[in-house]
C-alpha positions in Angstrom: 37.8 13.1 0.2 35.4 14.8 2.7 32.2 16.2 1.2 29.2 19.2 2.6 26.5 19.3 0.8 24.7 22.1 2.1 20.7 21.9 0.5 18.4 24.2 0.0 15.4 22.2 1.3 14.9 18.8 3.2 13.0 16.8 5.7 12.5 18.8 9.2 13.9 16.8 12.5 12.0 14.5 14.3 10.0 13.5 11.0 10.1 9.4 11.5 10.3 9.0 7.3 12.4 11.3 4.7 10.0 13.1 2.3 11.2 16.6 1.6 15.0 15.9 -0.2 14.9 12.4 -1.2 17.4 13.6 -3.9 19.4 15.0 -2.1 19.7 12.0 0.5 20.1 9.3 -2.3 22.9 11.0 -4.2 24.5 11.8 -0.8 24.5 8.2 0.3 25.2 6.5 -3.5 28.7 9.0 -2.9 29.4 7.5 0.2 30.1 4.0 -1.7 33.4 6.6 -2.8 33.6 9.1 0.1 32.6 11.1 3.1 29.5 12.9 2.8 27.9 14.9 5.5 24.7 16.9 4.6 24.2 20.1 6.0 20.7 21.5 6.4 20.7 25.5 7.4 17.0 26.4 7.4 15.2 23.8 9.9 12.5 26.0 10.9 11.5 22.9 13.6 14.6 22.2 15.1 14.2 23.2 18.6 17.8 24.1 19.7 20.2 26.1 17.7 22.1 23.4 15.7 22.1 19.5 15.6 24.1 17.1 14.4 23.2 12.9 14.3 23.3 10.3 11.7 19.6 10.7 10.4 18.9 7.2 8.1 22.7 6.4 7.8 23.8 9.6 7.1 25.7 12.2 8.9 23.5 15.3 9.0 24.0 18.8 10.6 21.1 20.9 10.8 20.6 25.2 12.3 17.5 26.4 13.3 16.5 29.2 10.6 13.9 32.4 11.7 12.2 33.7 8.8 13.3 37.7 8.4 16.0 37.4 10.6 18.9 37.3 7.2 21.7 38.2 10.0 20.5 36.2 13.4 20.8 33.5 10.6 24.2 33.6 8.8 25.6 34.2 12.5 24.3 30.9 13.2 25.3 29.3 9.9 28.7 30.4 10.8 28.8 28.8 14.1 27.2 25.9 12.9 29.9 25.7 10.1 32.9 26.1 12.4 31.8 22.9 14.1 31.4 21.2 11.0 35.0 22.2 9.7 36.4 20.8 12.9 34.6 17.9 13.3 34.1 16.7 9.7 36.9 18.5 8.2 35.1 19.0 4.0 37.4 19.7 1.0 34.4 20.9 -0.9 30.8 22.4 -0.1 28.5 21.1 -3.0 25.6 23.8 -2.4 21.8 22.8 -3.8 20.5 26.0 -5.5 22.1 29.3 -6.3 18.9 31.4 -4.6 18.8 29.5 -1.4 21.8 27.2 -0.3 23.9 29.2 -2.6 23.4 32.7 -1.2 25.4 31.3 2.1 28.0 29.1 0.6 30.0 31.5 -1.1 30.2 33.3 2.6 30.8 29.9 4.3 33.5 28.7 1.6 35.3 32.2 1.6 35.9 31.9 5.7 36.7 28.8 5.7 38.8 28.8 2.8 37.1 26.1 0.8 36.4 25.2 -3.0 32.5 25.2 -3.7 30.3 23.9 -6.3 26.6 24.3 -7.1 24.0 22.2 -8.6 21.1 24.2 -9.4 17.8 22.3 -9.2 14.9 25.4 -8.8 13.2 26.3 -12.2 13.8 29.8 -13.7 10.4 30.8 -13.3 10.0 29.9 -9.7 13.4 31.8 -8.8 12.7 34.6 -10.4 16.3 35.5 -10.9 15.1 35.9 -14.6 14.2 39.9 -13.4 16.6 42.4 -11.9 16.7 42.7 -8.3 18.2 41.8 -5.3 17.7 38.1 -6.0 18.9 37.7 -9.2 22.1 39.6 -7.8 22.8 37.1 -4.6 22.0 34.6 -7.6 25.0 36.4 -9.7 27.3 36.2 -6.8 27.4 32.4 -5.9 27.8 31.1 -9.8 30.4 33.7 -10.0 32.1 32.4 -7.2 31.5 28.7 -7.3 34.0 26.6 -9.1 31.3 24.9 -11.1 27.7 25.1 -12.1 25.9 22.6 -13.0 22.2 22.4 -14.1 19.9 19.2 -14.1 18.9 19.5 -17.7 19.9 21.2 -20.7 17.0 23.5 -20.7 17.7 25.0 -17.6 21.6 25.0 -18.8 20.7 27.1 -21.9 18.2 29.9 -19.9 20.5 30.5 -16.9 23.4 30.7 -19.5 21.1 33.7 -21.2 20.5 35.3 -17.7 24.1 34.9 -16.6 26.0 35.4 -19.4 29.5 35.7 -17.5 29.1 32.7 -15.8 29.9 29.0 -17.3 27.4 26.8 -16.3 27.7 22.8 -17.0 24.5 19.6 -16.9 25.2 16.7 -14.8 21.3 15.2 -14.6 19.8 14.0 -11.3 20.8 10.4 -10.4 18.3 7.9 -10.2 18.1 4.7 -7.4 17.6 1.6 -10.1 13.8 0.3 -9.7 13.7 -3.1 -7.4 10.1 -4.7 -7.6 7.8 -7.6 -8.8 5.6 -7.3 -11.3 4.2 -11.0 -11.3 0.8 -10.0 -11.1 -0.7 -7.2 -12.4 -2.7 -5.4 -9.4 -3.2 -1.8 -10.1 -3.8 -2.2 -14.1 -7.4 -1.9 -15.4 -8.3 -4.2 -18.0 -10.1 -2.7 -20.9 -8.9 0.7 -20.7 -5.7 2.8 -21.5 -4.0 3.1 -18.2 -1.4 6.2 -17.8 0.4 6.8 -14.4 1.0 10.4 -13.1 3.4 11.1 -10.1 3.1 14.4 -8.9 2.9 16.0 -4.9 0.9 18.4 -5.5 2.2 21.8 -2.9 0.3 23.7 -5.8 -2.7 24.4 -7.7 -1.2 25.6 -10.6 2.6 24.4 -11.0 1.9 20.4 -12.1 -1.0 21.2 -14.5 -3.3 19.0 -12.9 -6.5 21.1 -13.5 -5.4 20.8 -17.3 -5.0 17.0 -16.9 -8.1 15.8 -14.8 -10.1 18.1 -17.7 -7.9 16.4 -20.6 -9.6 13.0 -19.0 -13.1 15.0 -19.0 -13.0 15.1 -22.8 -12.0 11.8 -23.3 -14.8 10.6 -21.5 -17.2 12.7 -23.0 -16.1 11.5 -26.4 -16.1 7.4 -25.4 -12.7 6.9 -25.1 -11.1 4.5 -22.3 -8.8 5.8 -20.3 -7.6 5.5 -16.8 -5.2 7.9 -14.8 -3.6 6.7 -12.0 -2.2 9.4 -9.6 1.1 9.2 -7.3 1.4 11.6 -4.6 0.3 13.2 -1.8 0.5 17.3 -0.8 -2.1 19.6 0.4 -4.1 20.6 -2.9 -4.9 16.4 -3.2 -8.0 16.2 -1.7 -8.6 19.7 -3.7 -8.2 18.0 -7.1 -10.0 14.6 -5.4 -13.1 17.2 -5.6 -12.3 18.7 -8.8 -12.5 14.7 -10.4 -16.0 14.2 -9.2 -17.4 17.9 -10.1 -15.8 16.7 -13.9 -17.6 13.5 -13.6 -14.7 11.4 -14.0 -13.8 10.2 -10.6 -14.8 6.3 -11.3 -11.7 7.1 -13.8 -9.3 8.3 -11.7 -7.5 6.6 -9.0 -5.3 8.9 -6.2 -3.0 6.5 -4.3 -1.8 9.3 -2.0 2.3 9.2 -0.9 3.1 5.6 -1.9 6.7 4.2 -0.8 9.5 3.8 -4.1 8.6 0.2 -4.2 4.8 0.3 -4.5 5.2 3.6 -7.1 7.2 1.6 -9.2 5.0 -1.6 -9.4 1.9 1.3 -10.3 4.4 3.0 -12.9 5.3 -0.2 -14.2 1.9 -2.0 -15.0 0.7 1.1 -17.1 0.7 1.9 -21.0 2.5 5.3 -20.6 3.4 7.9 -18.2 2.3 11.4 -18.1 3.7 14.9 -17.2 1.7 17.7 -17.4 3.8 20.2 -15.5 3.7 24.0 -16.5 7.4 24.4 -15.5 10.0 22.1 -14.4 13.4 22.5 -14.1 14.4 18.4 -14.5 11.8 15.3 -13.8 12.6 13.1 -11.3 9.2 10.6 -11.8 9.8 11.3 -15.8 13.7 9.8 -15.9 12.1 6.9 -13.1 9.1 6.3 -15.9 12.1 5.7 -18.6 13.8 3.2 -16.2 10.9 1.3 -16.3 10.6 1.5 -20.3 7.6 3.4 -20.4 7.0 6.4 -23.2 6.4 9.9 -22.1 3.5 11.9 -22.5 4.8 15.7 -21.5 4.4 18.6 -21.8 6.9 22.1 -22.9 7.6 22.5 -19.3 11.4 22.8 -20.2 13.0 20.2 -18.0 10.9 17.3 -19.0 11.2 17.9 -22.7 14.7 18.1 -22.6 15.0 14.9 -20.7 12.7 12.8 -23.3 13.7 12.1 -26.9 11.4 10.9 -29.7 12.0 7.8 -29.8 10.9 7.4 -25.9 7.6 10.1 -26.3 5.5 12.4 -27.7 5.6 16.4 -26.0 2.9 18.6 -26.2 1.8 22.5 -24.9 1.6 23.1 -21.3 -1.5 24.0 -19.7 -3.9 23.0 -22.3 -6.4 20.7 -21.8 -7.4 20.0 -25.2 -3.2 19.3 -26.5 -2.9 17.0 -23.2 -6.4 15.2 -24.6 -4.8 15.0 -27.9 -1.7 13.5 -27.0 -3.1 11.0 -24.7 -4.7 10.1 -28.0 -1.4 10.2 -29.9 -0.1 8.4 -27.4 -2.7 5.5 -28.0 -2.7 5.2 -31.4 1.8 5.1 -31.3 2.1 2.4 -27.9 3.1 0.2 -30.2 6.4 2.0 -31.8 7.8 2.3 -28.9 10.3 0.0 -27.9 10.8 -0.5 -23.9 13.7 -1.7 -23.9 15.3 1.1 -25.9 13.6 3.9 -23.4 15.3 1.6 -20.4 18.8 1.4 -22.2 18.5 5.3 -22.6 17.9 6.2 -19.1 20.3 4.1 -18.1 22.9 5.3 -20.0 22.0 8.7 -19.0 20.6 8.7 -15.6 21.4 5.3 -14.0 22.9 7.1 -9.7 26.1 5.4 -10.0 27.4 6.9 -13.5 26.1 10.5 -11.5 28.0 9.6 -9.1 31.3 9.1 -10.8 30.6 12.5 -12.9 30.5 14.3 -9.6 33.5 12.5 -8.0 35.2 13.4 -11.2 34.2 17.1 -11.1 35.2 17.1 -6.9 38.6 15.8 -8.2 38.7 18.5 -10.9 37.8 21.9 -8.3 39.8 20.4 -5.7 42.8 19.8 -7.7 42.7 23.5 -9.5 41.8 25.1 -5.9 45.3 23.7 -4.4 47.3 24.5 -7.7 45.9 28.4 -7.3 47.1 28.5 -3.6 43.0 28.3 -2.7 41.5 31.4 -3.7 41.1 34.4 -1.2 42.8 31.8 1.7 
């Protein structure tokens, strides 16, 4: 079985390390272990010739060159691009990421080339906007209509898109997640005497990851005499923004930004601390929240959607989103409860439900499924 993803969003060429996509890339090479998987990237903005194609960190990867405003220039070019894709790496499914982006061209790319499609939807309600009327929510409309599947990353975003788009079916396969390899033999990033809680957030935003709510959360427990120490992962161009915003709040000998940190060094951070926080206004899964889990830790979050549908009691405590005083409460909470919570039972759980392999044998199931029905209907408008 030949495989296209075709994604939304990923790393630009000629950038030496993958940052932009990693999901996309990890699920794309943990298939490979079961069958061909090319990744098709249409909106490189810094490729400098029309199309590309090269085996970019072990995978095959096809990329166009995208101009902003220019909707036709661009499908022309996704068309050419996908003509040399079809004869070179011949799919039997495109697996778009993202109804408004990737999705928008699929159904066009899998109707002339007579192919099945499916669709993974990964963007949150609220940053789509295909919530309102309009000319996005109707491109929206048209790719789950046509794809052979939907499927969302958690069962919040399962149950709002099934309110917007009540015609259509839509199904929850969560994110796969690459099992943490690391040492903790000594403890290095841990501060003794204190509460230590790990965040890992890029921040591309001042509002989206409620970090303003967060860093003044740790501005009240300070002021009241309680010991706690927040440990940020990430990098992204608001960090030095909220670097300031810690030392205006006075609280900057309690809070430690790491910048971009590599998987292994962010799980040896994650894995040292007391408990893991989210304070995201909206998301539509939780990548660093299902990793936090793997690593038994409970989950401080917030009613973001995607991360309180991901965490059950028994492996954290959720609380309202962008509120200072609930995040300082629950940090609280969270300090008084450590001791209910049972690791082990958190790791089983994510595990069970997120572990990249066990994804990776839902989707080969669901390829087999769409690929199966698209030859017993004679392939639909062939």
């Amino acid at each position: 079985m030949n495989v296209l993803m075709i994604v939304s969003w990923y790393t630009p060429k000629g950038n030496r390390e993958l940052e932009a996509g990693v999901f996309h890339y990890e699920q794309s090479m943990d298939l490979k272990k079961h069958c061909n998987v090319a990744l098709y990237y249409p909106f490189d903005k810094q490729i400098g010739e029309r199309e590309s194609k090269a085996e970019e960190w072990g995978l095959l990867t096809y990329r166009s060159k995208y101009r902003a405003g220019r909707f036709f220039c661009n499908k022309r070019q996704m068309m050419a691009t996908m003509q040399r894709i079809v004869e070179e790496f011949a799919p039997d499914i495109i697996h778009a990421h993202c109804g408004a982006g990737a999705g928008y061209f699929a159904i066009d790319l899998a109707k002339r080339f007579h192919l099945p499609m499916v669709i993974t939807e990964h963007t949150p309600q609220e940053i789509s906007k295909v919530d309102k009327k309009g000319y996005n929510h109707f491109l929206t409309k048209k790719a789950y209509a046509y794809s052979q599947a939907n499927i969302c990353v958690s069962k919040d975003s399962q149950a709002k898109l099934g309110k917007i788009f009540p015609e259509c079916s839509f199904d929850v396969i969560y994110n796969g997640i690459v099992l943490p390899h690391f040492s903790l033999e000594n403890k290095r990033y841990y501060r003794d005497g204190f509460i230590n809680v790990a965040i890992v957030a890029i921040l591309y935003d001042l509002e989206v990851k409620g970090m303003k709510y967060l860093l003044k959360a740790m501005e009240i427990l300070k002021s009241s005499g309680k010991k706690f120490v927040l440990h940020h992962i990430g990098a992204g161009e608001y960090l030095e923004h909220f670097k300031q915003m810690a030392v205006e709040l006075g609280i900057d000998d309690v809070c430690i930004f790491y910048g971009r940190c590599q998987r292994e060094k962010l799980y040896e951070i994650v894995g040292e601390m007391d408990f893991f926080v989210s304070s995201s206004l909206m998301e539509c899964s939780g990548v660093s929240v299902q990793e936090a889990m793997l690593l038994g830790k409970p989950i401080l979050g917030t009613n973001s959607g995607g991360v309180d549908s991901l965490v059950p009691e028994q492996a954290g405590h959720i609380v309202e989103r962008g509120n200072a005083d609930a995040l300082a409460r629950g940090m609280l909470y969270m300090e008084e409860n450590l001791s209910r919570y049972d690791g082990e039972w958190i790791r089983k759980y994510a595990h069970d439900s997120f572990a990249i392999d066990q994804i990776s044998e839902k989707y080969m199931h669901l390829y087999e499924e769409v690929i199966g029905a698209w030859g017993k209907a004679g392939k639909r408008d062939a």
